[in-house]
N, C-alpha and C positions, 0 to 999 in steps of 0.2 A: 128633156133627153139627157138620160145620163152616161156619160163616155170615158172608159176606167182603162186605164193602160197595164200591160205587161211586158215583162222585158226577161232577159236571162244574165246570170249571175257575170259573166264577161264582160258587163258594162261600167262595173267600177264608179258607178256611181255612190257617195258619203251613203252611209246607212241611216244620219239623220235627215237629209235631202230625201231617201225613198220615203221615207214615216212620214214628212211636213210635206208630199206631192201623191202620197196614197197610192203609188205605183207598187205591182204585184212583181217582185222579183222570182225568176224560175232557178234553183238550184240545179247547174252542169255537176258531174262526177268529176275526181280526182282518182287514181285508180294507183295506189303502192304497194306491190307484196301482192297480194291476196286479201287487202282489204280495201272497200272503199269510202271515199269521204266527199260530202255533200259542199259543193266550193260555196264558201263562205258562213256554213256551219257547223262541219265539224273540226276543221281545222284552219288553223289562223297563220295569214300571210306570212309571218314572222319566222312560226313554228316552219311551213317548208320552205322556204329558202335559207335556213339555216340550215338545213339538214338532205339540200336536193341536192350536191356534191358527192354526198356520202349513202344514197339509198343504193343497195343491191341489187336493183334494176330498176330501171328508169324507169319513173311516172306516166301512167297514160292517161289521157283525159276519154269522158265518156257524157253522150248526150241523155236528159230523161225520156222515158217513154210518155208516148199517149197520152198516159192517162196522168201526170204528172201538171200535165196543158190544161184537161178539161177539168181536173177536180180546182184548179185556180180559175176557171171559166166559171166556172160552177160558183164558188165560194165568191165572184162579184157579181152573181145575178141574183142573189140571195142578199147582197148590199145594196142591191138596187139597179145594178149596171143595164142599160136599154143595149149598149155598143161598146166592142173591145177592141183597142187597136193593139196589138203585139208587135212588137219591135225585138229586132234578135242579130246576135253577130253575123257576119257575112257570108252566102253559101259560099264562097271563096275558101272560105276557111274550117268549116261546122257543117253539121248535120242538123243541128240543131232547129231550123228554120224548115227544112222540111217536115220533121216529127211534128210542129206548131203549126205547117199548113192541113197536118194529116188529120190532127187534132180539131182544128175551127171547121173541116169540112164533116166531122160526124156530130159537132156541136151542134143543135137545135135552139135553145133555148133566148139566142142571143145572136145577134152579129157580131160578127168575129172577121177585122179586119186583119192580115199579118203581111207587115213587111219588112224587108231585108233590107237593114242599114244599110251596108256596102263598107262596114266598118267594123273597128273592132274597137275593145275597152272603149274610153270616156268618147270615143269617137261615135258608139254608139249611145254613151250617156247622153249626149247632149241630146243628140234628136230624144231623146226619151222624155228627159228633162222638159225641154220645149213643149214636147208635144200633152204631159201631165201639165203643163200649168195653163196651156189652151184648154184642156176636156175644163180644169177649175175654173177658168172664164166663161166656161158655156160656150167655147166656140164648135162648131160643127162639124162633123167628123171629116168630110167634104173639103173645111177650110184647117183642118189638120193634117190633114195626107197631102195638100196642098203645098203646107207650109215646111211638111218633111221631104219632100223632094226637092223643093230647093236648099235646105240646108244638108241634104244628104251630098249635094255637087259643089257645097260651098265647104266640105270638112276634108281634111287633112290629117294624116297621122304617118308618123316616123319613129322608130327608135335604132341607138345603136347598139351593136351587140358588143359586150365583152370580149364574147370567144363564140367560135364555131360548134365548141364539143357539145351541145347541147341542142343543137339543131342536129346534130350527127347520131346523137343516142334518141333523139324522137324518132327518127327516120324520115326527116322534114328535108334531108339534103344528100345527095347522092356522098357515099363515104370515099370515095373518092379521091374528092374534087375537096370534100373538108378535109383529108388529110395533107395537099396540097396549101390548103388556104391556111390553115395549122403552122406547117414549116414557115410559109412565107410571111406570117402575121397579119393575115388578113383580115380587116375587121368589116362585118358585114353590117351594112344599115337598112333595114328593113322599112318598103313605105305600105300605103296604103290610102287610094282615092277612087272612089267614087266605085266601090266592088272590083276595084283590078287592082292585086298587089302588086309590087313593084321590089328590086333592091339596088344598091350597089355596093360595089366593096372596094374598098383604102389600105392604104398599107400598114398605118398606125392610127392609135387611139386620138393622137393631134390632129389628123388629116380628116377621121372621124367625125372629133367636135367640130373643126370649119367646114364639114360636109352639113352638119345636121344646120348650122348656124345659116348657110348658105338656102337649104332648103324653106328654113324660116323665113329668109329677107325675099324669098322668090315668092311668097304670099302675103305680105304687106297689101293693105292692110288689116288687120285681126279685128273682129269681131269677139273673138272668145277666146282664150286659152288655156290649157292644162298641163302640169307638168309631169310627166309619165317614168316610172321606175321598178325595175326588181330586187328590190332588197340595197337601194343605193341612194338612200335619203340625203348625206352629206354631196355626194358626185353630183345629184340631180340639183340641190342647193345653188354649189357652184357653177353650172352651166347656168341654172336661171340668171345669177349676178351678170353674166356673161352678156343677154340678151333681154335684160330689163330693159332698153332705149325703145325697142320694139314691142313691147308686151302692151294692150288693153288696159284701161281702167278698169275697177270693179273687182270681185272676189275670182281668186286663179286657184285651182283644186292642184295639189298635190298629190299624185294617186301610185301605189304601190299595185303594179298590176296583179289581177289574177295570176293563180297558178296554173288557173287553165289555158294560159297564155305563155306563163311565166315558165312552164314546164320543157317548152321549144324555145324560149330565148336565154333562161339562165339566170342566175343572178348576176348584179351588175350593168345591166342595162340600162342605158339613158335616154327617152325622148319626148315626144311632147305631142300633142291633139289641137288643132285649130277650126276655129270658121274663121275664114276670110270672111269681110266686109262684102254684102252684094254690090 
């Protein structure tokens, strides 16, 4: 039995890690102006948050259709695939999960299992990750869905934001309440467990970082951990020296999030993805 995983571009997982685990990555939309761009092929992380301050209206993000799902169903049953697990950001968050349930229910050829991290970026990598290096063991899809539901209630994810204005031009926050949070210097930090988002908001960027550090030391101890940013490699640096005593042995991913993501928090953002230890 062979058992071939997909996932969607949100998940930020290394592009050498997808190639050496054979997982099928699904390209979300970037939408600027009147053109659109395939996230993580036609333009590169670098390229828009250099230049998402300064676009003439703000970026929208957009899911693929249908048939985007079955022609990669398709393209692993012709590699051999008996069974597909798809894994996809959170309906919480995306549409995207629905289109891939709409997708595996007109698919034939193959089963086609899909389920909803409850996460987002590496948050969903990791069940991803896990669950491609189970199908390479030969384990059973059975003890894959298994072993992603408990690590779906064991992950963790948070960042902090910058600034407001970027959740205010998505239209992710009542404008308001961000012109409010604006005056006052409000910095919002954003969570995310188990498919229920979460926030809370600080009054500075110090109260901030001991919020996020504080969220950290409330899940000791780690199993896994990544450290999450938009466009803020040296900030994200510095917060890891911060909470190296707490961090896991083993290789830690440094991940500049999507802009599919990155597009509602801004650049500037700092936080991080965990498993707790069962």
């Amino acid at each position: 039995m062979t058992i071939k995983i997909v996932t969607d571009s949100t998940c930020d997982l290394p592009d050498e890690l997808v190639k050496s685990l054979g997982i099928t990555v699904i390209p979300l939309y970037i939408n600027i102006g009147d053109q659109g761009f395939l996230d993580g092929v036609d333009i590169s992380r670098q390229e828009f948050y250099s230049n998402l301050a300064g676009y003439p209206t703000h970026p929208t993000t957009g899911t693929p259709g249908t048939s985007a799902f079955t022609q990669a169903f398709d393209n692993l049953v012709d590699q051999g695939a008996d069974e597909i697990i798809s894994i996809h950001i959170s309906e919480k968050l995306s549409a995207t999960i629905d289109v891939a349930r709409m997708a595996a229910g007109e698919f034939k050829k193959a089963k086609v299992a899909v389920r909803d991290s409850g996460q987002l970026s590496i948050g969903t990598g990791f069940q991803v990750e896990m669950a491609a290096r189970m199908a390479n063991d030969g384990k059973s899809s059975t003890e894959i869905l298994a072993a992603l539901d408990s690590l779906r209630s064991r992950t963790f994810v948070t960042a902090g934001l910058d600034t407001l204005e970027f959740l205010r031009r998505s239209g992710r926050m009542n404008r308001f309440m961000t012109g409010i949070g604006s005056l006052i210097q409000l910095k919002p930090i954003l969570t995310m467990r188990d498919g229920k988002p979460g926030s809370d908001r600080v009054r500075t960027s110090f109260r901030a970082e001991k919020r996020l550090i504080s969220l950290l030391e409330d899940n000791l101890p780690i199993e896994k951990f990544a450290l999450l940013h938009t466009n803020a490699h040296a900030k994200a640096e510095e917060f890891k020296k911060k909470i190296e005593k707490c961090l896991p042995e083993g290789e830690i991913f440094s991940m500049d999030i999507t802009p599919v993501i990155g597009a509602h928090l801004g650049p500037g953002a700092v936080g991080f993805a965990i498993v707790s230890k069962a």
